[in-house]
Backbone as CSV, one residue per row, in Angstrom:
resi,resn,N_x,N_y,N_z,CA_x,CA_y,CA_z,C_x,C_y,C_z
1,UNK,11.188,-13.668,-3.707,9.886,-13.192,-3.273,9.704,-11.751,-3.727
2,UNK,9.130,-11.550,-5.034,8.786,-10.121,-4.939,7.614,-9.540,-4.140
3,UNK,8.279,-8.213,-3.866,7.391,-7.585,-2.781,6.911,-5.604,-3.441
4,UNK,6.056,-6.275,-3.519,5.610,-4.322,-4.787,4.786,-3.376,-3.388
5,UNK,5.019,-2.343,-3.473,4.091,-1.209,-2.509,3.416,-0.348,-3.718
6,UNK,2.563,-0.516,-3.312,1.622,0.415,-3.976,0.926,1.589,-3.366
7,UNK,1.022,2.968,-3.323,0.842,4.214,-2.893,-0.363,4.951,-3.784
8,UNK,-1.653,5.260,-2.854,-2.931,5.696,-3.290,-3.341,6.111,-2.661
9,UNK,-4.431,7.644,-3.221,-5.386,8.083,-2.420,-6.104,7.100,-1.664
10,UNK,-6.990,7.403,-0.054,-7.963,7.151,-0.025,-9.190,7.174,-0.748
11,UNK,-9.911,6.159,-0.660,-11.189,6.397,-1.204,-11.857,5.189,-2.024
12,UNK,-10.924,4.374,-2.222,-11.415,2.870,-3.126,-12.234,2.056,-2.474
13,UNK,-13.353,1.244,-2.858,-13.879,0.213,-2.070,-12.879,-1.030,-2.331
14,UNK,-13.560,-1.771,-1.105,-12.693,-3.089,-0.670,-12.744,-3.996,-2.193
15,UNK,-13.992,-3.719,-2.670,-14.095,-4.819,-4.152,-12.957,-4.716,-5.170
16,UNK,-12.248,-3.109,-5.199,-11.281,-2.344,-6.099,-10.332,-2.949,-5.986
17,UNK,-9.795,-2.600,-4.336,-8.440,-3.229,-3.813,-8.234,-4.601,-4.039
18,UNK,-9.309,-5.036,-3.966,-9.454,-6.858,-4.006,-8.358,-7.030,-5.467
19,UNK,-9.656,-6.195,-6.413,-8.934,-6.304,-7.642,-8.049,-5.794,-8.125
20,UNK,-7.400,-5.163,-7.654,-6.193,-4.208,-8.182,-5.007,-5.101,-7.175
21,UNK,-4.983,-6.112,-6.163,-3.747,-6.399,-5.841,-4.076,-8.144,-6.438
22,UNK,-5.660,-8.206,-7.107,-5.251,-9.645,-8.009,-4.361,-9.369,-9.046
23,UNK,-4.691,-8.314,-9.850,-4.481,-7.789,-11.187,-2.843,-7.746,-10.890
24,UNK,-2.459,-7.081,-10.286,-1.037,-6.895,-10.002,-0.276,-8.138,-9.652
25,UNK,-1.353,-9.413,-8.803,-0.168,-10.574,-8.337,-0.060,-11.391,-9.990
26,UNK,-1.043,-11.443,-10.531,-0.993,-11.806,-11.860,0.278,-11.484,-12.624
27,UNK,0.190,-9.991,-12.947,1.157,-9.652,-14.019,2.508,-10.049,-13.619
28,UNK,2.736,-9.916,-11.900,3.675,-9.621,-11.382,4.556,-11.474,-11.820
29,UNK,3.315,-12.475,-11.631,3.508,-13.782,-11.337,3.824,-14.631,-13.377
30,UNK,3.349,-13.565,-14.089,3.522,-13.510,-15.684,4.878,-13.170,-15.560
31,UNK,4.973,-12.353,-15.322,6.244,-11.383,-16.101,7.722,-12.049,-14.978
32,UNK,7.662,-12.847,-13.968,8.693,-12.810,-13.036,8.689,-14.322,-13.073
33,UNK,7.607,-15.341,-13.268,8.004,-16.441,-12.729,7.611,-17.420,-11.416
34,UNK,7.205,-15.811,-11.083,7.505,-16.223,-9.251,5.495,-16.549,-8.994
35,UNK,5.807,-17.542,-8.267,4.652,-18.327,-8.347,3.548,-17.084,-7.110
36,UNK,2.626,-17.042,-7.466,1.570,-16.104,-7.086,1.606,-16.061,-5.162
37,UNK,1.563,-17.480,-4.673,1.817,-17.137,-3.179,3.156,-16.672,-3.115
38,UNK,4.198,-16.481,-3.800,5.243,-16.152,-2.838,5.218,-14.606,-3.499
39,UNK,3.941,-13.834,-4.128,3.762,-12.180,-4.501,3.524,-11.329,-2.839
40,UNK,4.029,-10.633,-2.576,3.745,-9.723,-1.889,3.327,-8.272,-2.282
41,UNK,1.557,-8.104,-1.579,1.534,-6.552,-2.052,1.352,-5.766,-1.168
42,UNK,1.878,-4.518,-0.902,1.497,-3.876,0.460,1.006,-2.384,-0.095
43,UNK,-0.222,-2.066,0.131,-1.077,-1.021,-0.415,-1.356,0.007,1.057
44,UNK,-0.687,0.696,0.451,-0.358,2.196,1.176,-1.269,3.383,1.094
45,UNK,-2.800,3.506,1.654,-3.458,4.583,1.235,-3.047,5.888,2.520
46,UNK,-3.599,6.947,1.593,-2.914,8.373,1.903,-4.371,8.917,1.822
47,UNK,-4.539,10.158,3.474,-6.066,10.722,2.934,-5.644,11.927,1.995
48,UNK,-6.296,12.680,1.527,-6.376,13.885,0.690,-5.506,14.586,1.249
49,UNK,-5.681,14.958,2.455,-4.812,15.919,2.976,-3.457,15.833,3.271
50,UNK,-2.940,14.682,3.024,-1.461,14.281,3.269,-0.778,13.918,2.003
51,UNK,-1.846,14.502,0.816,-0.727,14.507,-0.320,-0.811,15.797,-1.283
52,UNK,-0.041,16.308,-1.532,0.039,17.862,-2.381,1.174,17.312,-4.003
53,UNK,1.117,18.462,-4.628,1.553,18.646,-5.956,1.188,20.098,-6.314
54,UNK,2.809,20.522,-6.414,3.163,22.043,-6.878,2.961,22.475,-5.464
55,UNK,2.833,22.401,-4.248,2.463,23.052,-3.119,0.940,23.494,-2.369
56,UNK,0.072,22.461,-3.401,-1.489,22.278,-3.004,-1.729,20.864,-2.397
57,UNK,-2.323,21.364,-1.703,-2.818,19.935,-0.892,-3.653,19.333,-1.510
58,UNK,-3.717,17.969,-1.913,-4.882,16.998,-3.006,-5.991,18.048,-2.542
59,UNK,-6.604,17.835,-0.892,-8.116,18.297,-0.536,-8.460,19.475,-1.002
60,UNK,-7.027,20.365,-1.199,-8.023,21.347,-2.063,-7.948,22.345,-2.719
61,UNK,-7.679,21.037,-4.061,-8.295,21.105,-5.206,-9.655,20.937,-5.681
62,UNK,-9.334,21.639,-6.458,-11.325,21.424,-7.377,-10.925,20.989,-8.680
């Protein structure tokens, strides 16, 4: 059973996510074998403010 986490800003609509964890059970179900119900995806969103790089917080940036 593969099981992928996927880690992202907030901010996507539901139509995105839809498609971004088809897109992923696909490749995942190409490249492995493993038949599409037994894909697990668990999508992890983060707001702005709980993610930084170099010691800036995403929110704020410009």
């Amino acid at each position: 059973m593969p099981l992928v986490h996927i880690e992202l800003l907030e901010g996507r609509s539901k139509a995105q996510l839809k498609d971004l964890v088809k897109d992923v059970t696909e490749v995942i179900a190409k490249d492995t074998g493993a038949p599409a119900e037994h894909i697990h995806v668990v999508l992890s969103e983060m707001a702005h403010d709980h993610y930084a790089v170099g010691g800036v917080l995403h929110s704020d940036e410009k």
